[in-house]
N, C-alpha and C positions, 0 to 999 in steps of 0.2 A: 581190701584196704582202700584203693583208689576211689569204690560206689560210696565206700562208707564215709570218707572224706566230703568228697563230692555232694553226698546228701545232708550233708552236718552244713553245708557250706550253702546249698541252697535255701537252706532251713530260715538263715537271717535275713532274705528278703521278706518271706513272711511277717515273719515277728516286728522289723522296723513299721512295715507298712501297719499294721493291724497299731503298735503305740502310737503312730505318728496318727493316724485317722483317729483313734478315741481322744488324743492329746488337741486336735484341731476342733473336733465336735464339743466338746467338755467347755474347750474358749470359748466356745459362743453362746452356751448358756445365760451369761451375764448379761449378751449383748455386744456390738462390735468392738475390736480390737481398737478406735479410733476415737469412738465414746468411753471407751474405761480408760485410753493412757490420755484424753487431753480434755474429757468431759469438765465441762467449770472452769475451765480458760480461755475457751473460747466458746462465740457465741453459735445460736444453734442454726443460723446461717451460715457460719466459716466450720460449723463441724456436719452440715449436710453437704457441701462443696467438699471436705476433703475425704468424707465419705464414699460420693460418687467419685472423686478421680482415683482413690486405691479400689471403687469396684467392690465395694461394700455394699452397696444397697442393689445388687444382682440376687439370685435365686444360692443359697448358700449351698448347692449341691455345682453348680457353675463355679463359686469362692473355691472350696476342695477341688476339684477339676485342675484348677489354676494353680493351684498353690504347689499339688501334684506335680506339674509338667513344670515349674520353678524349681522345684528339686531336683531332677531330672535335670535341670541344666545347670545346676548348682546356684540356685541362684534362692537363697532362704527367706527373701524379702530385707527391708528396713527397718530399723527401728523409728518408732513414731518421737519418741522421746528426747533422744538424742542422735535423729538421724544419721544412724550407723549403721550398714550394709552387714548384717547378720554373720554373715559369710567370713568376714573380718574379726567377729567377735570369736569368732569359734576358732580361728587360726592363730589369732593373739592370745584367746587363754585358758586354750586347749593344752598346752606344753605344759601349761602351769599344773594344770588339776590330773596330767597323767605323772606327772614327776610328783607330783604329793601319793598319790595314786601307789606308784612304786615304791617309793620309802616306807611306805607302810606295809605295806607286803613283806618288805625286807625287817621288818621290826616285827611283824607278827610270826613270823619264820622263827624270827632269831628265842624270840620269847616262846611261844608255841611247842617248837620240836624240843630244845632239851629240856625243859622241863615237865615235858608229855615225856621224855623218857626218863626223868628221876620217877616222876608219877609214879610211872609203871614199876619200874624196879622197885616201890619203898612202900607197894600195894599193901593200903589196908592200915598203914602206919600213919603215926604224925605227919611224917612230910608229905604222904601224898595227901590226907587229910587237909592240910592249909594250901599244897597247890592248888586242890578243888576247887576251895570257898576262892582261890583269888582267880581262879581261870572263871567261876560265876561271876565275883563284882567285875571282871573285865569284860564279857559281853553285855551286863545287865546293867551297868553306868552310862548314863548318857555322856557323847561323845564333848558336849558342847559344856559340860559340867567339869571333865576331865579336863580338857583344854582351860578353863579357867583356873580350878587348882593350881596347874602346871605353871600358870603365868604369876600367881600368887606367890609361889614357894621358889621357882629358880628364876622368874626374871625380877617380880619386885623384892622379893624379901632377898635373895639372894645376891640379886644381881650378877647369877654368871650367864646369863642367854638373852637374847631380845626380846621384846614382848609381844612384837608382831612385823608383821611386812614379810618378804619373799626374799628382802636382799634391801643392803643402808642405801643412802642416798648415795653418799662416795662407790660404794659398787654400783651403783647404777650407770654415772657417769665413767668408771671403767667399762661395761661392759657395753656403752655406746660404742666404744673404741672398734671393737670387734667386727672385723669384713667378713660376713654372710652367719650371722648369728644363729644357733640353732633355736627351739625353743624351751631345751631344760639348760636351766642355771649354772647346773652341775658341771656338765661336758664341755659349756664356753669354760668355767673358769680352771678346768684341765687343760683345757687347749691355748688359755694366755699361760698355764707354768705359776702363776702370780698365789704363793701361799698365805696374803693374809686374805685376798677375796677370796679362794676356798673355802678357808674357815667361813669366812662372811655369810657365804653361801650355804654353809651346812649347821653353821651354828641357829638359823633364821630356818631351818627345816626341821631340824631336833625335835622341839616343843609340838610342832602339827601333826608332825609325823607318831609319835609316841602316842598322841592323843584316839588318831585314826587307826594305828595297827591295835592297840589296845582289843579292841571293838572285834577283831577277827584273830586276834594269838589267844584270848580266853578260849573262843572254838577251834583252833586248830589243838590246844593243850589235851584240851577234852579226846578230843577225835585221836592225837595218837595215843594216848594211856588206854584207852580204851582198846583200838587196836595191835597195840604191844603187848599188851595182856594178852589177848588170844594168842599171839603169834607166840610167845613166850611157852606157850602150853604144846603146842603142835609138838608131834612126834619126832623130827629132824632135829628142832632145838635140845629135848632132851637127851637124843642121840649125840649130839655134839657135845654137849654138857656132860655126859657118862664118859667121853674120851678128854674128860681133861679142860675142855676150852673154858678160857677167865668166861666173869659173867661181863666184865664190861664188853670184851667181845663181842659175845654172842647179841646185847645190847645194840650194838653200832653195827656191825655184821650182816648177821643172819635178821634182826625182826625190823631194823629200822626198817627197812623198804617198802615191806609189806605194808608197812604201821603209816608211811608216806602216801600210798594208791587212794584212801579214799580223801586226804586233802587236795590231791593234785585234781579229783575229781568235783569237789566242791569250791574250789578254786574259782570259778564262775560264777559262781551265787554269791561268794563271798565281795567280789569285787564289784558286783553288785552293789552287796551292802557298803563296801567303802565309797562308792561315788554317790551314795543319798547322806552316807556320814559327813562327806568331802562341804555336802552343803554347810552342813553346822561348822564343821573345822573350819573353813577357807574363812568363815563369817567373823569366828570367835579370834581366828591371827588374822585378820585383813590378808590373807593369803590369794591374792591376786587371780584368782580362776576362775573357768568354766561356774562352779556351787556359788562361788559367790556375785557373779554376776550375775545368778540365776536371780540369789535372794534380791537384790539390788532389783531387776526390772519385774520382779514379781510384786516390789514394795510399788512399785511406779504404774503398776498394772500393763506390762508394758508386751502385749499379750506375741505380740511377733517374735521378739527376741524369744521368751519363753518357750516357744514351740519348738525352737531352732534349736536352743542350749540341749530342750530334754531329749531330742531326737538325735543329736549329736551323741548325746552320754546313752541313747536307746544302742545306738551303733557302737560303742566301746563293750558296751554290755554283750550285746551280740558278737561280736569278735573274739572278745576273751573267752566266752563260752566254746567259740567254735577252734579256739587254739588247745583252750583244756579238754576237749573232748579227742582232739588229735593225737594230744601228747598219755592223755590216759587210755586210749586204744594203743599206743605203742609200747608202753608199758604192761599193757594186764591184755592182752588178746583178747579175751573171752568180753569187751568192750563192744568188740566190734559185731556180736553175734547178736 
């Protein structure tokens, strides 16, 4: 268990360095980072000066060399645009996009398993017929479609949620209040006690959240019917089922667990897929993160920050991976072989 840890863990240097090296090389097809974020504002005397002082107009295998040994000291560069220290963007709205991140997880769960377990039980019938088609429209709707809906129908038409932002401007100024603030929303406003910025706070998460887990409780639906079925069938359960046992039992019991091992092992992939959805959602609420400041200095061409944001979220991806591949060898053995 220790090697196989150990080798799962070693695995992510690989993989960051090989994104971060394609994701650097790909930047400079255009041309430099200095002429796409300030080309046509200044002139092509003040953009050869500021070319030579960031070291741009070197042998671009020297540029990679440096940028390399900058990471390594934690140091991701500047941004050109708005002269902001990389490193800052990513500890400012890094909390934001893993706490969106989480809530979605926590809604694709919630959606996903019990109704991947009517699925199964009502196999072949109407209801699992109509949870199919809606576990389909839920991975097959674009994320940024859904999010708009959602703001149509319960914040403008409705009016019982907000229609964007992370948290109101009056919660803002609470939670300035806060000595040594973490970076999710959530945990400060536990930690002031204070029950209307709670709400504040989760009511301004609802709508992104719903939008994002969507995209991944379609395939977790899919994933446990599918696996309940089988599990359903094996020898043990009908053995338990000939002495008697309810079926919701045996439901919750005996197959959910089994019917849970291969989402805890796609779990990785999936979260994946929520931090490229996170781009469209963060976009469609002004949801304050990592995605959306991607889209923001990608609109800006703002090729520094860019590098930084995707290698950051290359490293979340890589993590998550290597925590699900932990927790699914500790579960199912035959993982580790």
């Amino acid at each position: 268990m220790g090697r196989y840890i150990l080798t799962r863990f070693l695995l992510i240097i690989p993989t960051v360095l090989i994104l971060m090296t394609v994701v650097f090389f790909l930047m400079r097809i255009t041309g430099d980072p200095i002429t796409a974020a300030l080309g046509g504002r200044l002139t092509p005397d003040q953009l050869a000066q500021r070319r030579a002082e960031a070291g741009y107009d070197r042998p671009l295998i020297i540029q990679y060399l440096d940028y390399l040994w900058g990471v390594v000291r934690g140091d991701f560069g500047t941004t050109y645009t708005d002269r902001t220290p990389v490193a800052k963007i990513l500890t400012e709205y890094g909390g934001a996009t893993a706490e969106l991140v989480i809530y979605a997880v926590v809604v694709a769960l919630v959606i996903g398993v019990p109704l991947g377990m009517l699925a199964a039980r009502a196999r072949d019938r109407w209801g699992d017929l109509a949870l199919r088609v809606l576990a389909i429209l839920g991975y097959a709707t674009p994320v940024f479609f859904v999010g708009l809906l959602l703001k149509l129908v319960f914040s403008v038409g409705l009016g019982w949620l907000p229609v964007a932002g992370r948290i109101s401007s009056r919660g803002e100024l609470t939670m300035g209040k806060i000595l040594n603030p973490t970076p999710f929303y959530l945990l400060d406003a536990i930690r002031l006690g204070d029950a209307s910025l709670l709400w504040d706070v989760v009511s301004h998460a609802i709508l992104p959240a719903i939008a994002l887990g969507l995209l991944t409780g379609g395939i977790f639906l899919r994933l446990v019917r599918t696996n309940m079925i089988g599990t359903l069938e094996m020898p043990y359960v009908d053995s338990a089922r000939s002495r008697g046992v309810r079926e919701s039992r045996l439901t919750t019991r005996h197959a959910l667990r089994p019917a849970l091992i291969p989402i805890i092992t796609v779990m990785g992939m999936q979260i994946a897929m929520m931090l490229g959805g996170a781009v469209l959602t963060e976009t469609t609420f002004e949801w304050k993160g990592l995605g959306y400041m991607l889209a923001e200095y990608m609109t800006a061409r703002d090729y520094v920050a860019v590098q930084g944001i995707v290698m950051m979220l290359a490293v979340i991806v890589a993590i998550s991976n290597f925590l699900v591949d932990v927790i699914a060898a500790l579960i199912d053995p035959r993982v580790r072989y």
